[in-house]
Biopython code that builds the backbone (N, CA, C, O; Angstrom):
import numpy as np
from Bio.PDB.StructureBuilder import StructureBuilder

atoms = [
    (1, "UNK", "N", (-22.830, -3.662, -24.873)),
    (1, "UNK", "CA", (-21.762, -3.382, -23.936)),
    (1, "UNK", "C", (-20.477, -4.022, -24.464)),
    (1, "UNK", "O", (-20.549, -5.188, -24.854)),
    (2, "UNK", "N", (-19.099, -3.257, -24.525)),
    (2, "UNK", "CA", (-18.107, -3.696, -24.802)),
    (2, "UNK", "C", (-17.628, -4.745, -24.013)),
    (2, "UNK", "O", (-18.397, -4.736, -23.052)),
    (3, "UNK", "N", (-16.883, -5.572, -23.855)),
    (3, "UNK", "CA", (-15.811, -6.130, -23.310)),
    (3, "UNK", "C", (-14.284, -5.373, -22.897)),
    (3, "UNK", "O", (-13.551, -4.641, -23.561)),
    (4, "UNK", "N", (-14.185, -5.846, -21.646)),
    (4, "UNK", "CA", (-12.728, -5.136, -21.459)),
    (4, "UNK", "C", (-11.634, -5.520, -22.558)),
    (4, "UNK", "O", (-11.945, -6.102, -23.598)),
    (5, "UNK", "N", (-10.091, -5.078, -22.183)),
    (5, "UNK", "CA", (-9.344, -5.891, -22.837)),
    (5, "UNK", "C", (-8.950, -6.861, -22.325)),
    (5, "UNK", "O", (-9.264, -7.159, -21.173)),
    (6, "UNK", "N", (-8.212, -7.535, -23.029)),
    (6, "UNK", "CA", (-7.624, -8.933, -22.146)),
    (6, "UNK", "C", (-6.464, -8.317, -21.304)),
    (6, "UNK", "O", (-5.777, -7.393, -21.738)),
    (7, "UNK", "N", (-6.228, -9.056, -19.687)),
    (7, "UNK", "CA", (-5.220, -8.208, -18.969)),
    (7, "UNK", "C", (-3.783, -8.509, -19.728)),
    (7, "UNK", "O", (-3.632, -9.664, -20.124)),
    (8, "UNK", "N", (-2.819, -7.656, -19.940)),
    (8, "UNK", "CA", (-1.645, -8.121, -20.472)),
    (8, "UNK", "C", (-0.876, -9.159, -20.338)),
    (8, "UNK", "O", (-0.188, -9.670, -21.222)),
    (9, "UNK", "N", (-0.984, -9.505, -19.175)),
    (9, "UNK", "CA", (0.290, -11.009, -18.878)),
    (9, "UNK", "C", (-0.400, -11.809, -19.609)),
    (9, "UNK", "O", (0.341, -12.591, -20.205)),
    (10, "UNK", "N", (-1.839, -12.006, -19.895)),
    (10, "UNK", "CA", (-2.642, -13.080, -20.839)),
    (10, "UNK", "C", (-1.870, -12.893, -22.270)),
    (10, "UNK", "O", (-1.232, -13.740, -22.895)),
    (11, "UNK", "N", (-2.042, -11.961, -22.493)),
    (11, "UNK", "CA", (-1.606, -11.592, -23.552)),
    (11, "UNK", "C", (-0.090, -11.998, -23.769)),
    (11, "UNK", "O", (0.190, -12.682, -24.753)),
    (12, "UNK", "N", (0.897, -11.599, -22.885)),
    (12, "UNK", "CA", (2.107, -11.545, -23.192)),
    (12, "UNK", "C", (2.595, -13.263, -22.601)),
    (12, "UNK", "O", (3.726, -13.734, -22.727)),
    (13, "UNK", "N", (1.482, -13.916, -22.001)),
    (13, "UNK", "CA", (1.721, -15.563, -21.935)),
    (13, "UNK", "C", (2.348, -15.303, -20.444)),
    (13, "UNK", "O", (2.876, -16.358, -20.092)),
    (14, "UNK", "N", (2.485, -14.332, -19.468)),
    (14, "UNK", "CA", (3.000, -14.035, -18.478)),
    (14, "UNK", "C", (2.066, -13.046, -17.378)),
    (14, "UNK", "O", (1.267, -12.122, -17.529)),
    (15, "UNK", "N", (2.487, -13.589, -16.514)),
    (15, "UNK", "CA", (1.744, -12.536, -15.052)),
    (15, "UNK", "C", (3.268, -11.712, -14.462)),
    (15, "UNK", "O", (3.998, -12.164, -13.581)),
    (16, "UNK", "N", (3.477, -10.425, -15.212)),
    (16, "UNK", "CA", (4.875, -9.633, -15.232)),
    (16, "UNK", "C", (4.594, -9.666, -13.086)),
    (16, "UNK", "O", (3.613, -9.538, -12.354)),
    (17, "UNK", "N", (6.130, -9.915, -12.860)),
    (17, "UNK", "CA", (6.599, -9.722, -11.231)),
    (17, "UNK", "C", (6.040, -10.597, -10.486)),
    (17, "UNK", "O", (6.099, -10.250, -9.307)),
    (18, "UNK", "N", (5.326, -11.951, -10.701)),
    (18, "UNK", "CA", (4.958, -13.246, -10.571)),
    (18, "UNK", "C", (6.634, -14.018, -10.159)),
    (18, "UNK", "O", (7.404, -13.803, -9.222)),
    (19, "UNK", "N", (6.700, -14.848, -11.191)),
    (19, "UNK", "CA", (8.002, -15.533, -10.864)),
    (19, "UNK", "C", (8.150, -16.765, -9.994)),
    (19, "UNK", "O", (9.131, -17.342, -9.524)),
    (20, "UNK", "N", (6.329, -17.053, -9.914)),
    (20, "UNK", "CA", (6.451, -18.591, -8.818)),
    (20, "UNK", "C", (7.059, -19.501, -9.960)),
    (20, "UNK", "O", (7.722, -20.330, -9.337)),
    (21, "UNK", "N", (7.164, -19.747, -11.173)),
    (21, "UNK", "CA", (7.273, -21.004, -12.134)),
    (21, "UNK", "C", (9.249, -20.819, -11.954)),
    (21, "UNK", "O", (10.169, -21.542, -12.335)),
    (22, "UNK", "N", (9.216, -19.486, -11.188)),
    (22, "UNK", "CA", (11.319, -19.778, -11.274)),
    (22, "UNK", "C", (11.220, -20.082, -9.826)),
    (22, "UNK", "O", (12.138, -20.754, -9.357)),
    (23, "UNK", "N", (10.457, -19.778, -9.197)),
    (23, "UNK", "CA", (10.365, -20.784, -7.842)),
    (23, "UNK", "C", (10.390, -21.677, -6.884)),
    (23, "UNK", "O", (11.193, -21.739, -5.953)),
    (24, "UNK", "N", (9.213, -22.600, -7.193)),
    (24, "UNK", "CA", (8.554, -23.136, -7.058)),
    (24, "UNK", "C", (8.970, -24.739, -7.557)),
    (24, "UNK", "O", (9.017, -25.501, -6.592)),
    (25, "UNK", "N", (9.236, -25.300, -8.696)),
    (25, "UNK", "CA", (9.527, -26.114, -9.948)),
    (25, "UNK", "C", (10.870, -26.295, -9.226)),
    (25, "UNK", "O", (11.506, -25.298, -8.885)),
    (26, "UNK", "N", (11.318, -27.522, -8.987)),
    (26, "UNK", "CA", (12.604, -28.168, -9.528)),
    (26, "UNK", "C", (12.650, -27.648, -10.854)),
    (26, "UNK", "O", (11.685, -27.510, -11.606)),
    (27, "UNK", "N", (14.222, -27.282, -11.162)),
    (27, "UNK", "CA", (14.340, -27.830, -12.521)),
    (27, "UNK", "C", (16.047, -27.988, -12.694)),
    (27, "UNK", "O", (17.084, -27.376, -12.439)),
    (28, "UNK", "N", (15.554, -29.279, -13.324)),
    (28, "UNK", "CA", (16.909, -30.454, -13.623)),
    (28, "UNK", "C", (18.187, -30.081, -14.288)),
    (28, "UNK", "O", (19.255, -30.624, -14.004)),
    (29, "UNK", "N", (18.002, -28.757, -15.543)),
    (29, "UNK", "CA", (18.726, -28.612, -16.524)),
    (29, "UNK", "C", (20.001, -27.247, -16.007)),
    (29, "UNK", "O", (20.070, -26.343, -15.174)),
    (30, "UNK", "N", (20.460, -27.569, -16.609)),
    (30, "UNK", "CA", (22.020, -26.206, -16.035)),
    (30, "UNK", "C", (20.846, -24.609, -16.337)),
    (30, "UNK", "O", (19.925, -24.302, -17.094)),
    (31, "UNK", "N", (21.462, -24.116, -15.445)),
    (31, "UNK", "CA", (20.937, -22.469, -15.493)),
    (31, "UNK", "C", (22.269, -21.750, -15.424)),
    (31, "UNK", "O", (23.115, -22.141, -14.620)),
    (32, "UNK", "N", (22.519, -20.646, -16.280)),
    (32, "UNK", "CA", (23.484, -19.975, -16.339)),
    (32, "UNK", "C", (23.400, -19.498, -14.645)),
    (32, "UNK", "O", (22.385, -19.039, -14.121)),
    (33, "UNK", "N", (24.947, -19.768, -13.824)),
    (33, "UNK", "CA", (24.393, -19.085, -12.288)),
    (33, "UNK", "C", (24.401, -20.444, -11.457)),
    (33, "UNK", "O", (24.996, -20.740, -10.421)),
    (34, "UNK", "N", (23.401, -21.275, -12.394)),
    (34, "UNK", "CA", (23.122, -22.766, -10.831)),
    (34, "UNK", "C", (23.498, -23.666, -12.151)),
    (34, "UNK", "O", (22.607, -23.721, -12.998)),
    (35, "UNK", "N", (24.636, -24.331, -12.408)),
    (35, "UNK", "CA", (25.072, -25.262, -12.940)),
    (35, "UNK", "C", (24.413, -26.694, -12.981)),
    (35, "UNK", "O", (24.463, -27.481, -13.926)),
    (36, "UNK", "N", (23.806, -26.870, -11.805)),
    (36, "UNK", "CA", (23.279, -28.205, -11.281)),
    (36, "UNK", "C", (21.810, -27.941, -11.374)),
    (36, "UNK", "O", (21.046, -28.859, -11.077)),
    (37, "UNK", "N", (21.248, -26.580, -11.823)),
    (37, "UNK", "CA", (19.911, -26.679, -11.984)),
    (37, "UNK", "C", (18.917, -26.517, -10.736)),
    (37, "UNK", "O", (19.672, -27.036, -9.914)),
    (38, "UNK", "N", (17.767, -26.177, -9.977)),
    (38, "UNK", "CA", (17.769, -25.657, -9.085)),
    (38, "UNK", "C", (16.521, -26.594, -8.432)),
    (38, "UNK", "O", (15.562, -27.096, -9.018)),
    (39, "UNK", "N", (16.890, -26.642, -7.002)),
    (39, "UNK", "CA", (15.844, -27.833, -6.011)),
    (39, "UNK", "C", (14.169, -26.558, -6.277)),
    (39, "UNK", "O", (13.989, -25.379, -6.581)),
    (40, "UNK", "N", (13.363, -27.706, -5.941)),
    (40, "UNK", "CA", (12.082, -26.721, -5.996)),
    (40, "UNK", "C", (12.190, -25.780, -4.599)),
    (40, "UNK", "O", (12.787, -26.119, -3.577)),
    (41, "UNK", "N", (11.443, -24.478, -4.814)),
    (41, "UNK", "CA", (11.488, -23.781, -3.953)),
    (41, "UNK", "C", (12.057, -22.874, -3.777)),
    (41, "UNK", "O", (11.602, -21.838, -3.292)),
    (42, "UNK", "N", (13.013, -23.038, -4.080)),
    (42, "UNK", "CA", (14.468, -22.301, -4.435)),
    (42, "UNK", "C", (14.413, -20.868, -5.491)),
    (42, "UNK", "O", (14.139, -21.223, -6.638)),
    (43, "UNK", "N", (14.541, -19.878, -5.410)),
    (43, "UNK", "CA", (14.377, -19.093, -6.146)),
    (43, "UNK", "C", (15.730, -18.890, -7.477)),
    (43, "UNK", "O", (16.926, -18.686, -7.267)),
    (44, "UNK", "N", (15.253, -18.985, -8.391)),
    (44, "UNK", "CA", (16.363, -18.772, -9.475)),
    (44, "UNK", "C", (17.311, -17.471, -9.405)),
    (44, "UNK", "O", (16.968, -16.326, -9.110)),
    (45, "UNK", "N", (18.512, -17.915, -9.731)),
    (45, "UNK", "CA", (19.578, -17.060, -9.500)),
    (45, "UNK", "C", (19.485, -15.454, -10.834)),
    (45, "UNK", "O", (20.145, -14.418, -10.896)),
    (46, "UNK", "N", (18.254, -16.043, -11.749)),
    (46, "UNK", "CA", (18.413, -15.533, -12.697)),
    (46, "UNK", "C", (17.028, -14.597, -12.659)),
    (46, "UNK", "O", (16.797, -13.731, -13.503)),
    (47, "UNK", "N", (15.944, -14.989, -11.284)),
    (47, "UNK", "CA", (15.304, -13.992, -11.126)),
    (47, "UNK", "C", (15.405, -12.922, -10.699)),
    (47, "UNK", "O", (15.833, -13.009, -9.548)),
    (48, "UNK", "N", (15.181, -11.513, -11.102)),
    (48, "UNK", "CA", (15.822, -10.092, -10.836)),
    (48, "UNK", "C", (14.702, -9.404, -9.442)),
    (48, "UNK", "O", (13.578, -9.885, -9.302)),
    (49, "UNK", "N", (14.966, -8.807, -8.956)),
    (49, "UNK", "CA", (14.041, -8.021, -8.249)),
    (49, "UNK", "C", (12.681, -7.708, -8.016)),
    (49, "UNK", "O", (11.901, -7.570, -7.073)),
    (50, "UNK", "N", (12.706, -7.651, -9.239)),
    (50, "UNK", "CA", (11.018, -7.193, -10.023)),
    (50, "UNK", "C", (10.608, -8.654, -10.196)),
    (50, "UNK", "O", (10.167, -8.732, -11.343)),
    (51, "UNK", "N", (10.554, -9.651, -9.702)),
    (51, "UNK", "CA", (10.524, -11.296, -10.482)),
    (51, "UNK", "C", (10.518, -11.356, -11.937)),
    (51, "UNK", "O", (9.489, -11.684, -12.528)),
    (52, "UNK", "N", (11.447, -11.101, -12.478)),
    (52, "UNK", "CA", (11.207, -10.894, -14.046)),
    (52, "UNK", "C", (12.502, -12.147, -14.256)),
    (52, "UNK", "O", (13.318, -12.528, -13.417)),
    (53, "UNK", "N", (12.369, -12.483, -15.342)),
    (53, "UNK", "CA", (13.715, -13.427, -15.740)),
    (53, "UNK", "C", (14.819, -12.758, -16.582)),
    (53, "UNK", "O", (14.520, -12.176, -17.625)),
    (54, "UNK", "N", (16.024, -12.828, -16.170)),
    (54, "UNK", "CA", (16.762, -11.904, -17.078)),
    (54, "UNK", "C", (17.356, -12.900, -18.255)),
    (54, "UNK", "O", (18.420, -12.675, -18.831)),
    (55, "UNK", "N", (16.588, -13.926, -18.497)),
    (55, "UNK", "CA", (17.316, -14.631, -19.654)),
    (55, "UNK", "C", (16.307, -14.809, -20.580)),
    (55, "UNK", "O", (16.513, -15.304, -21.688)),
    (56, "UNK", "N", (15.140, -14.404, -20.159)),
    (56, "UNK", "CA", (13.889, -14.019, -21.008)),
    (56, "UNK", "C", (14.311, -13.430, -22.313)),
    (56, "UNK", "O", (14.868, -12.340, -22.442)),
    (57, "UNK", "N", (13.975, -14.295, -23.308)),
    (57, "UNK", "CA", (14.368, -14.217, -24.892)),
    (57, "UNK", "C", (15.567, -14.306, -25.660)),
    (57, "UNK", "O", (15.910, -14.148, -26.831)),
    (58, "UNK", "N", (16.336, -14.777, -24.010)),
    (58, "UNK", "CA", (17.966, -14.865, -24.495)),
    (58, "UNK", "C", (18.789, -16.720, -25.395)),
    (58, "UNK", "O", (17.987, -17.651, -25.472)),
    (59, "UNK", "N", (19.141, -16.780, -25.525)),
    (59, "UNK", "CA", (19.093, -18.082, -26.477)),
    (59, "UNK", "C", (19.912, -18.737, -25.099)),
    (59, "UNK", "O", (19.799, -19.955, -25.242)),
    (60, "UNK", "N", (20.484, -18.539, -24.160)),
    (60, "UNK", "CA", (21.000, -19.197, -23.355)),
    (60, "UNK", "C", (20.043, -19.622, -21.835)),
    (60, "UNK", "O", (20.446, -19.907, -20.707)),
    (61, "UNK", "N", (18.675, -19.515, -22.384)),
    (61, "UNK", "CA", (17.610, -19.662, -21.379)),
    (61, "UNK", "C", (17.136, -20.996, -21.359)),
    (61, "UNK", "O", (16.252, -21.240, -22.179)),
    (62, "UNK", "N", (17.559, -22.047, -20.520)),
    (62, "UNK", "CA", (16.667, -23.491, -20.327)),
    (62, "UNK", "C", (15.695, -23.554, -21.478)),
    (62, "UNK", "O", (15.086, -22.562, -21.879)),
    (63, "UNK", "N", (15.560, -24.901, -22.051)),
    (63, "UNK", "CA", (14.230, -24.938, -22.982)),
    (63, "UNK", "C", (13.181, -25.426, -21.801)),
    (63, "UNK", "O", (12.119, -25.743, -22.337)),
    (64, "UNK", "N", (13.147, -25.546, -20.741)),
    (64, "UNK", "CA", (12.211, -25.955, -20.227)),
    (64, "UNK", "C", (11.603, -24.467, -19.504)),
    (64, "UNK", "O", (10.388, -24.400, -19.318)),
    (65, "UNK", "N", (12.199, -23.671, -19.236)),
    (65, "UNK", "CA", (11.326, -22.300, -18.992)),
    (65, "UNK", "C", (11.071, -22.015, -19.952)),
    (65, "UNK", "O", (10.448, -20.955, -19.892)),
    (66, "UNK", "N", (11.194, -22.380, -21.010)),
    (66, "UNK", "CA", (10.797, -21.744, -22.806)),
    (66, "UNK", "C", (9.769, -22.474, -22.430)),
    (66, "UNK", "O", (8.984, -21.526, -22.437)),
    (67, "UNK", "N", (9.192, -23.254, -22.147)),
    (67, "UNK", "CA", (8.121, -24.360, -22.624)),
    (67, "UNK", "C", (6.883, -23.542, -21.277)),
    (67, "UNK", "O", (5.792, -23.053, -21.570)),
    (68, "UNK", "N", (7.365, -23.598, -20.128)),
    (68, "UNK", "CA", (6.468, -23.497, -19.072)),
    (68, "UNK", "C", (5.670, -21.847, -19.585)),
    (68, "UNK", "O", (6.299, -20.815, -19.351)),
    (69, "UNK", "N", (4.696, -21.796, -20.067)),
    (69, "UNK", "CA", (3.610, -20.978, -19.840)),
    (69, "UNK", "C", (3.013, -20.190, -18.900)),
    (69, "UNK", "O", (3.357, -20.300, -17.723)),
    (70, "UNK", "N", (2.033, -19.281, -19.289)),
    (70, "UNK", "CA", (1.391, -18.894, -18.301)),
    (70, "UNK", "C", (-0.281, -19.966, -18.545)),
    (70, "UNK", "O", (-0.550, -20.430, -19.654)),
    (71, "UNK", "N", (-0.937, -20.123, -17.670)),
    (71, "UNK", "CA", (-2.109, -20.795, -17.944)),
    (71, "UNK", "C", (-2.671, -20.509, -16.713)),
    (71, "UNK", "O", (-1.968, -20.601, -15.707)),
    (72, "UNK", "N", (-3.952, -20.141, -16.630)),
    (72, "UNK", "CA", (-4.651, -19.979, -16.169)),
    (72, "UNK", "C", (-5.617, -20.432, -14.815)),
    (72, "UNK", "O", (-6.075, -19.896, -13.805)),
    (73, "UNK", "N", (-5.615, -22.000, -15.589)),
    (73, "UNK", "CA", (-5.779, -22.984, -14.370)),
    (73, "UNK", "C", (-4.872, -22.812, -13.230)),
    (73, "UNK", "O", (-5.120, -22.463, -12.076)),
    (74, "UNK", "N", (-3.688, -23.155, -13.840)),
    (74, "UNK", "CA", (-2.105, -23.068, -13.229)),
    (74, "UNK", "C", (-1.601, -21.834, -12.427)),
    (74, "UNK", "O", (-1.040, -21.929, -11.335)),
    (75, "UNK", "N", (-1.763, -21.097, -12.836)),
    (75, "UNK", "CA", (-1.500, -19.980, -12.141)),
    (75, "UNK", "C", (-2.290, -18.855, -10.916)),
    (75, "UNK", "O", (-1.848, -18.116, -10.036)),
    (76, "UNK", "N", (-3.741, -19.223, -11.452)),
    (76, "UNK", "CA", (-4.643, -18.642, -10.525)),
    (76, "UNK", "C", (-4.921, -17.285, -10.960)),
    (76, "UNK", "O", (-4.940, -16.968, -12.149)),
    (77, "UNK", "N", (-5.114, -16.563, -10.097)),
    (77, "UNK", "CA", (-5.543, -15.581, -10.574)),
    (77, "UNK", "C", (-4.720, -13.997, -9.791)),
    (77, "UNK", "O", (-5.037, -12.811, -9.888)),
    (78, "UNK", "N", (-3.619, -14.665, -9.060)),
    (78, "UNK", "CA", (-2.597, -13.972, -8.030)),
    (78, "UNK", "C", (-1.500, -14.490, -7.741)),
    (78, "UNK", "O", (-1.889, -15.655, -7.664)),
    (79, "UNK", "N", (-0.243, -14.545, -7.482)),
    (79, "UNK", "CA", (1.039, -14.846, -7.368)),
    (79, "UNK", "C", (0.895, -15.747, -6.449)),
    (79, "UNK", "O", (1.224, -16.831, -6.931)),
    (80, "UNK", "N", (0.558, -15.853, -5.334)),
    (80, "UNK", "CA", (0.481, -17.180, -4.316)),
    (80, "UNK", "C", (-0.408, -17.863, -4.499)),
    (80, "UNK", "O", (-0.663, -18.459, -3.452)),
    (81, "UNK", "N", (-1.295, -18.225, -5.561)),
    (81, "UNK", "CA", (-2.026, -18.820, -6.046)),
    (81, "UNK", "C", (-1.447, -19.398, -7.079)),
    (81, "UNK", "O", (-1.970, -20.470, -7.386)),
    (82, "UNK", "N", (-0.475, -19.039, -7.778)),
    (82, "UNK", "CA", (0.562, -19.901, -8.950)),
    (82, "UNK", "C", (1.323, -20.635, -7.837)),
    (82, "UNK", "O", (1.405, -21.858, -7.955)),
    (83, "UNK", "N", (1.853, -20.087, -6.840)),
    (83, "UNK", "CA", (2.850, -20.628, -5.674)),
    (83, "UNK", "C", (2.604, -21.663, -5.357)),
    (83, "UNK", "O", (3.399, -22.576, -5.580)),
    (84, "UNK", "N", (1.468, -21.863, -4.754)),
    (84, "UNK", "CA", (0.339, -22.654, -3.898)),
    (84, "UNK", "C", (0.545, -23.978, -5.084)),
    (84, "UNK", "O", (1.276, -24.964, -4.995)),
    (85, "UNK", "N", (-0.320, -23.607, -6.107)),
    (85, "UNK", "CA", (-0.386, -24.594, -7.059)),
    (85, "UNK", "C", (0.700, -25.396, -7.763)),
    (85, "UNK", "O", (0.644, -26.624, -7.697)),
    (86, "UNK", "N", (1.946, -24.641, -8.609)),
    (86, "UNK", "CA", (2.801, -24.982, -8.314)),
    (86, "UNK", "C", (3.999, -25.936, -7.656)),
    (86, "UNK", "O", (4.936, -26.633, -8.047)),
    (87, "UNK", "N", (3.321, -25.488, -6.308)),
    (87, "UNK", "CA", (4.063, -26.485, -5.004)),
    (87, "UNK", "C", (3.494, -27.503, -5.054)),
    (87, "UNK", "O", (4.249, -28.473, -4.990)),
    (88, "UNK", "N", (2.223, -27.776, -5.165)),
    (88, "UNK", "CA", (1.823, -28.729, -5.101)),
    (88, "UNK", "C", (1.587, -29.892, -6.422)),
    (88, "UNK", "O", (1.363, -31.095, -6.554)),
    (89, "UNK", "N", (1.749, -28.958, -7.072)),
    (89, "UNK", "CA", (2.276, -30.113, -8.884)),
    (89, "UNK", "C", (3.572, -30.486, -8.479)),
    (89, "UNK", "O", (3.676, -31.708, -8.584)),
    (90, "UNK", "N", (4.752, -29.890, -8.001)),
    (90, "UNK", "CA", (5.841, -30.302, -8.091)),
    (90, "UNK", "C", (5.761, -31.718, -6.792)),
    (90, "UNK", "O", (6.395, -32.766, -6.911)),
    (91, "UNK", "N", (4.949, -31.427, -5.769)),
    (91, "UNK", "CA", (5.493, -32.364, -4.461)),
    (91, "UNK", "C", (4.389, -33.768, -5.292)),
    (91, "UNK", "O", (4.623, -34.931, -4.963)),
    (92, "UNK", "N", (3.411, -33.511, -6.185)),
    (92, "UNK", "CA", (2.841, -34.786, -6.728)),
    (92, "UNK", "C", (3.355, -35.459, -7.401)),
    (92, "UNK", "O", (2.906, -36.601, -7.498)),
    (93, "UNK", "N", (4.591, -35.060, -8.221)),
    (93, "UNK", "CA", (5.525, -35.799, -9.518)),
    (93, "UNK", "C", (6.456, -35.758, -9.128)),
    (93, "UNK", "O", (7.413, -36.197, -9.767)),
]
sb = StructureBuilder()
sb.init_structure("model")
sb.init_model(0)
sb.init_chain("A")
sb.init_seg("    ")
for serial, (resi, resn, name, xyz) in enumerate(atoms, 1):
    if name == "N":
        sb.init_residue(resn, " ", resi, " ")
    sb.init_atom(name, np.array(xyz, "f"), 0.0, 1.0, " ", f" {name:<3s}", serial, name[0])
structure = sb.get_structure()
């Protein structure tokens, strides 16, 4: 018996229209849009509709969303399950 394929966001290191990690996360560093960088919870100014990031591969994108991954543990296996988790890494640190 074959194996499926791997689902794509595995593949592409992303769960496409997700978007809890622009969420969810404080993050400290300037964002083109939020100068001061954005409180957790808060949805990024730079997330589009579709939760996609529009600075995705752009050289003016935070190195710290460069760094944040998709992972598995971390994310779950559904969008409020990255949320969930997420929230609760950020309110522990």
């Amino acid at each position: 018996m074959t194996q499926p394929p791997a689902p794509s966001h595995e593949a592409a290191g992303c769960r496409p229209g997700c978007g809890a990690c622009c969420i969810a996360p404080s993050i400290s560093s300037p964002i083109p849009g939020m100068p001061g960088g954005k409180p957790a919870g808060i949805r990024c100014v730079q997330l589009n509709d579709a939760n996609l990031c529009r600075l995705f591969g752009e050289p003016h994108r935070p190195a710290v969303c460069e760094r944040f991954t998709y992972d598995p543990a971390l994310c779950g296996i559904h969008r409020d399950q990255a949320l969930e988790r997420i929230t609760a890494l950020e309110l522990d640190t």
